[in-house]
C-alpha positions as CSV (number, residue, x, y, z in Angstrom):
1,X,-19.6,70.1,102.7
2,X,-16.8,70.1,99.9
3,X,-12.9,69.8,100.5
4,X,-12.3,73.6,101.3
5,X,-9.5,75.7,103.4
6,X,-12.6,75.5,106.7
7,X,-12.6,71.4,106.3
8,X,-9.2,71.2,106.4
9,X,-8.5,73.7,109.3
10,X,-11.3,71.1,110.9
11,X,-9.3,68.1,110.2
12,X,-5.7,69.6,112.1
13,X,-8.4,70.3,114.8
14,X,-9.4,66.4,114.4
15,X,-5.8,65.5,115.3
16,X,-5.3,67.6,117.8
17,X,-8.2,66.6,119.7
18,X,-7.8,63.0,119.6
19,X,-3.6,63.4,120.4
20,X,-5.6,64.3,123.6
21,X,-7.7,62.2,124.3
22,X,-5.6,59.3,123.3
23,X,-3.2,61.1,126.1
24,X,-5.6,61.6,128.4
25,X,-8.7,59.5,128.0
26,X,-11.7,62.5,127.0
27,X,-11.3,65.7,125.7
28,X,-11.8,65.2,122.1
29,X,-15.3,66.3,121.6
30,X,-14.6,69.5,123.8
31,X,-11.5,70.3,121.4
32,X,-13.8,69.7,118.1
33,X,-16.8,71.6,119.5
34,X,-14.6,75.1,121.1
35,X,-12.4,75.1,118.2
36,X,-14.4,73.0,115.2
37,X,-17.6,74.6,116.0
38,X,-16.0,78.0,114.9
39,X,-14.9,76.4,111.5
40,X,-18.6,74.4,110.6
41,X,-20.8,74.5,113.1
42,X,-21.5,72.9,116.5
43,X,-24.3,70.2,115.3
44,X,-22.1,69.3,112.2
45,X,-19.1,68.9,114.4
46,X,-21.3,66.4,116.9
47,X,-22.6,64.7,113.7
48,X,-19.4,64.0,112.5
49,X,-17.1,63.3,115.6
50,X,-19.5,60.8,117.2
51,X,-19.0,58.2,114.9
52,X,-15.2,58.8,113.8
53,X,-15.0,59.0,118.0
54,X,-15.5,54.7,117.9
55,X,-11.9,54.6,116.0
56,X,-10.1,56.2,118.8
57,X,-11.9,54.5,121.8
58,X,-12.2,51.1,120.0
59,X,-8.5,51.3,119.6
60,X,-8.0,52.1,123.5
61,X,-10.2,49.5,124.7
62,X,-9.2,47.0,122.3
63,X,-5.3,47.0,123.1
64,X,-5.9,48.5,127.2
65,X,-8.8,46.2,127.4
66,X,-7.3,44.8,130.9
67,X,-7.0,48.2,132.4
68,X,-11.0,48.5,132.2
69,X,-12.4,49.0,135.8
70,X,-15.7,47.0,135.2
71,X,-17.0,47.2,138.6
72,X,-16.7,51.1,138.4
73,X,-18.1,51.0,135.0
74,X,-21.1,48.6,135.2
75,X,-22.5,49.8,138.7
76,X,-21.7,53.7,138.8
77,X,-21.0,55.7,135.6
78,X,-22.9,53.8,132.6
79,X,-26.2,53.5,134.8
80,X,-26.2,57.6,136.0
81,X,-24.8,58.4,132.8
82,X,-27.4,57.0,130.9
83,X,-29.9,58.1,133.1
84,X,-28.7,61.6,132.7
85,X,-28.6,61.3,128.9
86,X,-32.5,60.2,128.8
87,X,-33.0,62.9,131.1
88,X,-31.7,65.7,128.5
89,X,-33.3,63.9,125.1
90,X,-36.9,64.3,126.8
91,X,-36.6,67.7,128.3
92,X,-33.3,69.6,127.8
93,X,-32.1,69.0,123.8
94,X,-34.5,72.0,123.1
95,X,-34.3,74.1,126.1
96,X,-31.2,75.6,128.4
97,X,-29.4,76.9,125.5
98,X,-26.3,79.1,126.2
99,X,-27.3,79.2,129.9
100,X,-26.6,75.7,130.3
101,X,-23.5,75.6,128.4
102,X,-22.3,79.0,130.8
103,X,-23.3,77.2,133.6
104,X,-21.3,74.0,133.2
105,X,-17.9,75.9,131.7
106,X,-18.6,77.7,134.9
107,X,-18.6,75.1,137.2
108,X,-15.7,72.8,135.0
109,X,-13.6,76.1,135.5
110,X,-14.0,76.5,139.4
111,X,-13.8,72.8,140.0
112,X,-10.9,72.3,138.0
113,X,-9.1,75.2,139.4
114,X,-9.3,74.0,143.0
115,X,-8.1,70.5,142.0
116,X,-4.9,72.4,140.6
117,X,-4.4,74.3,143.2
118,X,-4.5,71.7,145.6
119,X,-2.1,69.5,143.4
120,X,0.2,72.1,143.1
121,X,0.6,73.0,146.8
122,X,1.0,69.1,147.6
123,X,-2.3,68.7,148.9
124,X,-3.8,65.7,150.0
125,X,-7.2,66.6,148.8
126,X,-7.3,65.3,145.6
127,X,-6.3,61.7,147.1
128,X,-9.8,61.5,148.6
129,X,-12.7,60.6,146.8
130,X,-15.4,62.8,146.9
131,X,-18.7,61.7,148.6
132,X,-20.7,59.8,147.0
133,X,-23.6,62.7,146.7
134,X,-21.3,64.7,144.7
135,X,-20.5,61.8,142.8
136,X,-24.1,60.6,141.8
137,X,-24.9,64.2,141.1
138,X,-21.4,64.9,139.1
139,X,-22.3,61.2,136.9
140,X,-25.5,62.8,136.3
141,X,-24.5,65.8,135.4
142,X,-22.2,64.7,133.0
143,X,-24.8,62.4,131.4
144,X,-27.1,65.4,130.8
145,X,-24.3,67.4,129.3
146,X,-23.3,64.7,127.4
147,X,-26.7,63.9,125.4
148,X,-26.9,67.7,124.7
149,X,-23.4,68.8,123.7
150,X,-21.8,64.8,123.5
151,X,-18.7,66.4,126.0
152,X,-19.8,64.7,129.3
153,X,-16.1,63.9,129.8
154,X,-15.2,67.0,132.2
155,X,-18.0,66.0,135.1
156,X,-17.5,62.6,134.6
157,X,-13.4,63.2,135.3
158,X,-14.3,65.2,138.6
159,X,-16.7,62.4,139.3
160,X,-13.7,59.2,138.8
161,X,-11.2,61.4,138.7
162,X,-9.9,60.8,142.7
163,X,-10.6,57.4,142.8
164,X,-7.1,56.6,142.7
165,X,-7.4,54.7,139.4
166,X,-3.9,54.5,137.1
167,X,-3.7,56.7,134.0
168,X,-3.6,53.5,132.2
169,X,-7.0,52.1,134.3
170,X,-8.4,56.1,133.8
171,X,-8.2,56.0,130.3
172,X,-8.8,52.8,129.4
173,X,-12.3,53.1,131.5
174,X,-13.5,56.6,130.3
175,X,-12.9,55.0,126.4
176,X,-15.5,52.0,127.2
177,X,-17.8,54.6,128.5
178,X,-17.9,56.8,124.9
179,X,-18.3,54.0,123.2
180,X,-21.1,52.8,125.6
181,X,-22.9,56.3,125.2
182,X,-21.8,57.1,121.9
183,X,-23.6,54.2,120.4
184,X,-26.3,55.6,121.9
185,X,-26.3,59.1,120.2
186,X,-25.1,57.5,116.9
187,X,-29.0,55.7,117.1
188,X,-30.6,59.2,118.0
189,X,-29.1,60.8,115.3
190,X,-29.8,57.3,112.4
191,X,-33.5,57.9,113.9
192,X,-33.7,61.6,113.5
193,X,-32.3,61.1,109.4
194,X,-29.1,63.4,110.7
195,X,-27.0,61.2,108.5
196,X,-27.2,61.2,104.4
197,X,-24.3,60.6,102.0
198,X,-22.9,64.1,102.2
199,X,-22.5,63.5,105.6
200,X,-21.0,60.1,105.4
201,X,-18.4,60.8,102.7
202,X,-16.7,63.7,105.1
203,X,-16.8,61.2,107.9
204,X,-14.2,59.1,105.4
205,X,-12.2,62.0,104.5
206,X,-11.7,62.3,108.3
207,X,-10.9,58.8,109.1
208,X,-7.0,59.3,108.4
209,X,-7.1,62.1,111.0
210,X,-7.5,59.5,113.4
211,X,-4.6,56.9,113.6
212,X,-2.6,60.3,113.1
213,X,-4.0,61.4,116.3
214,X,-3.6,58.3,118.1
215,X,0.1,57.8,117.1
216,X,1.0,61.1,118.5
217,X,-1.2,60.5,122.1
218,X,0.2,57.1,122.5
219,X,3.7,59.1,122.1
220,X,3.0,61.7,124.8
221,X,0.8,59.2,127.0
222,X,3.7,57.0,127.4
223,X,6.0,59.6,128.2
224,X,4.4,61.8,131.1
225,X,4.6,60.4,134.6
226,X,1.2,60.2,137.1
227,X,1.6,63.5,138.6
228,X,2.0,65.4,135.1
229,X,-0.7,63.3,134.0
230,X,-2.8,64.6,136.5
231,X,-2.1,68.2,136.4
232,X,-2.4,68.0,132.1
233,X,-6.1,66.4,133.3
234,X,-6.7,69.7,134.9
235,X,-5.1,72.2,132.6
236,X,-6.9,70.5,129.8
237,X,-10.1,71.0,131.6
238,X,-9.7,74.4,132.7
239,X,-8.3,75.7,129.1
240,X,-12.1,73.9,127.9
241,X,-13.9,75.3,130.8
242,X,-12.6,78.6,129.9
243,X,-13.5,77.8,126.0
244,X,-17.1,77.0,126.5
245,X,-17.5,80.2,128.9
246,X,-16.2,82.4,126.3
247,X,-18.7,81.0,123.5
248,X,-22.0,80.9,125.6
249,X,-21.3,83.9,127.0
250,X,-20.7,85.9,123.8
251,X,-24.1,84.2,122.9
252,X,-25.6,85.5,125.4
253,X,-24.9,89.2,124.3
């Protein structure tokens, strides 16, 4: 792909999505692939954000290293995650198609919007955990998702998400996870010859978009208190949700 007006629209949609996820914790491969995928693609957008995706999260982990929950991480997400992930490389990568991708905007959209609601009202819903069937199931689900479309992070937010972690413990955690996972697609795609020089010189025109995008999440992140934080968590989600239903349904036509 040569520098043209559709790879530069694609890098402004680079720093928007990591301003977000540097805010938040996730969202950056669900901004790239509902906005990005309309500009180059959907698989070249996976291609190239997985591996500009270790900037962002390296920087997170590496500076908010002590706000890792390890016990969470180690014993919960990365096991069902993972599990999830194999689950969709050996029978879902070639199947579900736009149903799947209806399915889970449809669900993001209805869980999302119940958390809001709840938060809104003053609710003391969202301060208890979900059981721990929803949560296995929610971890696996967004394991699946995330070796299909790489933008497990809505499911696995609903999964952690009322655990009563920090913003700083949140984010910190859900960036050792991508890179975790993401290493694992970057193999998948070395193996499958995804990546040639074409490829790799557009991932290095993209690298500046990154420390832009972090400067400017750090900046909001900072600035918004828990309960914002929150709420952002859920608008963010249900904006995506409505994205992805939008796309696969239009698809489906």
């Amino acid at each position: 792909m040569t520098i043209e007006l559709a790879f530069l629209a694609f890098a402004l949609v680079v720093v928007a999505a990591y301003t977000v996820q540097t805010a938040t914790g996730f969202g950056a491969m669900l901004v790239c692939v509902t906005l990005g995928a309309q500009l180059i693609g959907l698989e070249e957008v996976i291609r190239l954000m997985v591996p500009l995706s270790f900037l962002q999260s390296g920087y997170i982990v590496i500076r908010h290293r002590d706000g890792i929950d390890w016990g969470l991480l180690l014993k919960r997400v990365l096991p069902l995650m993972t599990l999830g992930m194999g689950f969709a490389f050996l029978l879902l990568t070639k199947v579900g198609g736009p149903w799947l991708g209806l399915a889970f905007g449809l669900m993001v959209l209805a869980l999302s919007a119940r958390d809001l609601r709840h938060l809104r009202s003053g609710s003391s819903a969202l301060d208890k955990p979900i059981s721990r069937s929803a949560s296995v199931a929610a971890l696996l689900g967004a394991g699946v998702i995330h070796g299909i479309y790489a933008s497990g992070g809505p499911m696995l937010v609903y999964a952690i998400g009322r655990e009563g972690l920090t913003k700083k413990v949140f984010r910190s955690t859900l960036s050792m996870v991508w890179i975790v996972l993401n290493l694992i697609l970057v193999a998948r795609f070395l193996l499958a010859g995804d990546y040639d020089r074409e490829v790799g010189l557009d991932i290095l025109l993209l690298v500046p978009t990154v420390p832009l995008g972090i400067l400017v999440g750090e900046w909001v992140h900072h600035r918004i208190d828990e309960r914002r934080f929150r709420m952002a968590v859920l608008v963010l989600l249900i904006a995506a949700a409505i994205s992805l239903i939008v796309r696969y349904s239009a698809q489906l036509l």
